[in-house]
N, C-alpha and C positions, 0 to 999 in steps of 0.2 A: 593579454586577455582584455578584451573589449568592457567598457562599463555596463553595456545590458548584459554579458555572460555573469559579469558578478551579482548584478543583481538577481537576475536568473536563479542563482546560484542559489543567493540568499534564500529564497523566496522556496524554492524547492527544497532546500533544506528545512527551512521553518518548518512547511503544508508536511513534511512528508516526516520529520520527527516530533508530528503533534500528535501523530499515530501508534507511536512508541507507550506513552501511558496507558492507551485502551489495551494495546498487547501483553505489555508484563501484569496489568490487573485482570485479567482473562486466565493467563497462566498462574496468575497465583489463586482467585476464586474458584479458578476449574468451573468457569460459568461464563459460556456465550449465547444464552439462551436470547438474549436483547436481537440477537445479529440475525436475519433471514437471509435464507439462498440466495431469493430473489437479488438482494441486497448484492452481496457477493459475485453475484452474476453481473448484473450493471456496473457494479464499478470496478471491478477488475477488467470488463471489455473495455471502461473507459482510461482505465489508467493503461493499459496493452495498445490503446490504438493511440495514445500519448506517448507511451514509447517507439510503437514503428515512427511516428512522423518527426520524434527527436532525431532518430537516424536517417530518416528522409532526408529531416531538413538540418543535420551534422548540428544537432544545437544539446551543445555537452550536458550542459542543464538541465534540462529536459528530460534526456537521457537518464544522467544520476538520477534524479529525484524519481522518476517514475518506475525507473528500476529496483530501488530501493522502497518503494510503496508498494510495487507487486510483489519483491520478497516478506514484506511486512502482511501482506493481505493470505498469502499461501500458509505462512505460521497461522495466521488466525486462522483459516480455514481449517487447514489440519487440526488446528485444538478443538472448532469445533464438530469437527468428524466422528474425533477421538471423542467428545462427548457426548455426542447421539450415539452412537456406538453402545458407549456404556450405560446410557439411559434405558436402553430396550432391555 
């Protein structure tokens, strides 16, 4: 493993489990009113086109980390679906 895959690594692990507290404080509050679509929209396109180009460009890093941020971004979404949902 090359030293920019580790740091890669690093670094996409940091970005991408700094996301982990806004998620279990979400599920625990049962409150994403903060978060808009919009929101949701842009950065899921951008972490999605983060992931095709890690597979593009075979960089594991990349990969990981943005795969694991748009699993992180679908929980969030879905709670706050489940939330508008039960707000009406």
């Amino acid at each position: 493993m090359t030293t920019a895959t580790v740091i890669g690594l690093v670094a996409g692990t940091l970005t991408t489990l700094a996301w982990l507290p806004q998620v279990v404080k979400a599920f625990r509050t049962r409150s994403t009113k903060d978060f808009a679509w919009e929101w949701f929209a842009m950065f899921g396109t951008g972490v999605g086109t983060w992931l095709v180009y890690g597979f593009l460009a075979a960089a594991p890093a990349v990969i990981a980390a943005n795969a694991l941020t748009l699993l992180l971004l679908v929980a969030l979404g879905a709670l706050k679906a489940s939330h508008s949902q039960r707000s009406r």
